[in-house]
C-alpha positions in Angstrom: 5.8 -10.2 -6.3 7.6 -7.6 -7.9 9.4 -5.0 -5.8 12.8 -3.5 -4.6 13.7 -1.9 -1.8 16.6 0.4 -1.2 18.0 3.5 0.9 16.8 6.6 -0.1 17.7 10.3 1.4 15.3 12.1 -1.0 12.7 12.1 2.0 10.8 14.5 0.2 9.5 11.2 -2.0 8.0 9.2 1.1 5.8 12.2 2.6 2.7 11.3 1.1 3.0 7.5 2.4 4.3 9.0 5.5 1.1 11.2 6.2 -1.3 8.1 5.5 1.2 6.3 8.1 1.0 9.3 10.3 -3.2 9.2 9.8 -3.3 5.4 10.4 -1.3 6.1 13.4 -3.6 8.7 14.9 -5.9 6.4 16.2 -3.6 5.3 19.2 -2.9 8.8 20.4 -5.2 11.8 21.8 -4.3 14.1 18.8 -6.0 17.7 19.2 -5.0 18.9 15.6 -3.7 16.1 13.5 -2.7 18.5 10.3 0.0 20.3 12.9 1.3 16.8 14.3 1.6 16.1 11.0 3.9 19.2 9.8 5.8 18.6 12.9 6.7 14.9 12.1 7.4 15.5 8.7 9.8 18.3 9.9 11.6 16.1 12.2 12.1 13.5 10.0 13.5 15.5 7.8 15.9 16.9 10.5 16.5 13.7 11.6 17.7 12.4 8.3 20.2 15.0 7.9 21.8 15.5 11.9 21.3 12.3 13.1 22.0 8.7 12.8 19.0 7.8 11.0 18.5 5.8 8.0 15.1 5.8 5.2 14.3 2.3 3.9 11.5 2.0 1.2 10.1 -0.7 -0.5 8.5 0.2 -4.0 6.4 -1.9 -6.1 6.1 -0.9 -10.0 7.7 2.1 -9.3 5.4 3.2 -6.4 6.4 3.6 -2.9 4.4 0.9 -1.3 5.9 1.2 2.2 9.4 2.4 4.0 10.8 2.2 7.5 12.8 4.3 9.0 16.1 3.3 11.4 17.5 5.2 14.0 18.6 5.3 17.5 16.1 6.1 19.8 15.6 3.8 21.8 13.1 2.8 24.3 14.5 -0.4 26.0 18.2 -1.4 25.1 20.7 1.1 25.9 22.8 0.6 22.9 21.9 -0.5 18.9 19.2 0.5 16.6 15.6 0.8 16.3 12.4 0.7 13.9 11.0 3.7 14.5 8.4 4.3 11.7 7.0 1.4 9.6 4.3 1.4 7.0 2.9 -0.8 4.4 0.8 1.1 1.9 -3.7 0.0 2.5 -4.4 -2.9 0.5 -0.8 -4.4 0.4 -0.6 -5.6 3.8 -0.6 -9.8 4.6 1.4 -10.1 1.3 4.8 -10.3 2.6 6.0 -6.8 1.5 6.3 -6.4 5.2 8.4 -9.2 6.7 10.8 -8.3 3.3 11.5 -4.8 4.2 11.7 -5.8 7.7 14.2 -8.4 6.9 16.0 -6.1 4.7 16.5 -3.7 7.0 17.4 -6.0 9.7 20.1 -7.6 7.4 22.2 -4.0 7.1 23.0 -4.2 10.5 24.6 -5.9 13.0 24.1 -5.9 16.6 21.2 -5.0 19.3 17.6 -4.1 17.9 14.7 -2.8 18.9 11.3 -2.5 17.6 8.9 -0.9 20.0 5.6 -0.5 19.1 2.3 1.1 20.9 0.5 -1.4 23.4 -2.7 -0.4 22.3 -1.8 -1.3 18.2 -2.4 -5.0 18.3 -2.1 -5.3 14.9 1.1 -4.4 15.1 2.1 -6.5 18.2 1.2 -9.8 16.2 3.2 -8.4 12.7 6.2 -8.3 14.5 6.2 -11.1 17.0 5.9 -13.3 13.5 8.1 -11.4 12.0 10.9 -11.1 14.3 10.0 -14.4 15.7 10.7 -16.1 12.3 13.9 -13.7 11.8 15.5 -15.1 14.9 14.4 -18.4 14.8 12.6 -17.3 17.9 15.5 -15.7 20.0 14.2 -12.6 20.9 12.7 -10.9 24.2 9.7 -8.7 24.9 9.5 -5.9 27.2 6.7 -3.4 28.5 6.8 -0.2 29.5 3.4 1.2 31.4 5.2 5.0 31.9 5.2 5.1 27.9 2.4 2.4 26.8 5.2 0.9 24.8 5.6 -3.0 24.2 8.9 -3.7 22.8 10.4 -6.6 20.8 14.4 -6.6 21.0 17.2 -9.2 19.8 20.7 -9.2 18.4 21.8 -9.9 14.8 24.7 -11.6 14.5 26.7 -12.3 11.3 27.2 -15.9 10.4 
């Protein structure tokens, strides 16, 4: 598995990964006109990137960008620490670990309280990061769910050594 994953601030070179994420994640909302969410995402995260706390992660594989995540924090259910708040693993690649080691790469940069909070309607994502985080923590982690925002949430702390 050859790949490498690194910090990148050159956003402009995830937007066509994000957009399929952005597609992909359609199906979980009532979207009227997805081409103007789209524009409107892509515009905050590029905001984000540059006024906020937010980090880009992204995992390429022969030189491709076969997935990112993106770190900030908004959160949904700790009141302090960070959060995964966009992840994506390019179609085709998925259940081949690329996942759990960008996961596990971002998880490593920081210390402290995280969140990952993820739609309660994207099962597919519920069970990727139970095992994931699940194996991370060696199974010390919480789950929470919020109705008001349809939101199921996975949150531990990362301690150093």
């Amino acid at each position: 598995m050859m790949y490498l994953i690194g910090k990148t601030d050159q956003i402009e070179d995830i937007i066509p990964a994000f957009k399929k994420y952005l597609n992909y994640m359609s199906r979980y909302y009532d979207i009227r006109n997805i081409k103007a969410w789209q524009e409107k995402a892509v515009k905050n995260l590029g905001q984000d990137v540059i006024t906020e706390d937010c980090q880009v992660y992204v995992l390429k594989k022969n030189d491709d960008i076969a997935g990112f995540a993106v770190v900030n924090r908004h959160l949904r259910f700790n009141p302090s620490g960070r959060a995964i708040a966009e992840f994506y693993i390019q179609k085709g690649l998925e259940g081949k670990g690329y996942g759990r080691k960008l996961a596990e790469y971002v998880f490593s940069r920081f210390e402290g309280c995280w969140e990952v909070a993820v739609t309660a309607h994207n099962n597919p994502a519920q069970i990727f990061w139970k095992k994931v985080i699940s194996s991370y923590t060696s199974g010390d982690y919480s789950e929470k769910s919020n109705t008001s925002i349809n939101d199921h949430g996975f949150l531990f702390n990362r301690k150093t050594a």
